[in-house]
C-alpha positions in Angstrom: -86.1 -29.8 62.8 -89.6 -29.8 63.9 -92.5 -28.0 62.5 -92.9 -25.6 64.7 -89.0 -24.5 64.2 -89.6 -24.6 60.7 -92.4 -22.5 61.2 -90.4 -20.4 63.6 -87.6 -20.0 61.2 -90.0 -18.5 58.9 -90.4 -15.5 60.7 -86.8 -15.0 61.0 -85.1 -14.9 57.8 -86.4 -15.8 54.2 -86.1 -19.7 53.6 -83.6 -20.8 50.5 -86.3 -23.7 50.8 -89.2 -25.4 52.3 -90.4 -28.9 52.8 -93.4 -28.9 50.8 -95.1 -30.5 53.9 -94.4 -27.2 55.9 -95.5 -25.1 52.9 -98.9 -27.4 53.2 -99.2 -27.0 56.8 -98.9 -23.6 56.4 -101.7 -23.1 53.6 -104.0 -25.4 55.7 -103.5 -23.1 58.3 -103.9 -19.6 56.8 -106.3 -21.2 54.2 -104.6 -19.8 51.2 -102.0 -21.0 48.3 -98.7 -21.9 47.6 -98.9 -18.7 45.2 -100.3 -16.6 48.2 -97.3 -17.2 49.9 -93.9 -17.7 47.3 -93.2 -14.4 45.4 -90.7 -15.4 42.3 -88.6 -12.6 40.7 -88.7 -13.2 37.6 -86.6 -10.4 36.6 -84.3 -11.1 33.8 -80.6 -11.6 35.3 -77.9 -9.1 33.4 -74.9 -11.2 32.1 -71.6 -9.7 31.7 -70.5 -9.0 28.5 -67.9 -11.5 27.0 -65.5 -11.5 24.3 -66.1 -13.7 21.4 -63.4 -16.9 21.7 -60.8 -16.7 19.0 -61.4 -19.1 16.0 -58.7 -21.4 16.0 -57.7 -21.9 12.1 -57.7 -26.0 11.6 -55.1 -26.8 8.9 -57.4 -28.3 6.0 -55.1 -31.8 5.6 -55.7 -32.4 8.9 -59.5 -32.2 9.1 -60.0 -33.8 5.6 -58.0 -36.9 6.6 -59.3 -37.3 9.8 -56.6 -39.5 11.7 -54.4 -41.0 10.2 -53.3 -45.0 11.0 -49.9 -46.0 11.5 -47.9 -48.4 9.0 -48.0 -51.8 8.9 
């Protein structure tokens, strides 16, 4: 894609990223910042609440011992 398509595409839609090359070329041009021209939302993200996994009961024998060898 060429830099004026990049450009182009700009003013089309909002860019899930840029070559930091066009982002460059553009702040040459307008003779501002990266941070003049990328707003971040920095809006905490709501998670869904989720159960709390069941503890699975570990028989003591087994977890003291470890594993255990075969005969000889």
């Amino acid at each position: 894609m060429s830099a004026a398509a990049s450009v182009s595409a700009l003013f089309t839609k909002e860019p899930s990223q840029v070559k930091m090359t066009t982002l460059a070329a553009l702040c040459t041009a307008l003779e501002c910042t990266p941070n003049d021209l990328i707003e971040v939302d920095t809006t905490p993200v709501e998670r869904p609440i989720t159960p709390p996994r069941p503890v699975v009961d570990v028989p003591q024998a087994a977890s003291a011992r470890g594993r255990s060898m075969p005969p000889l």
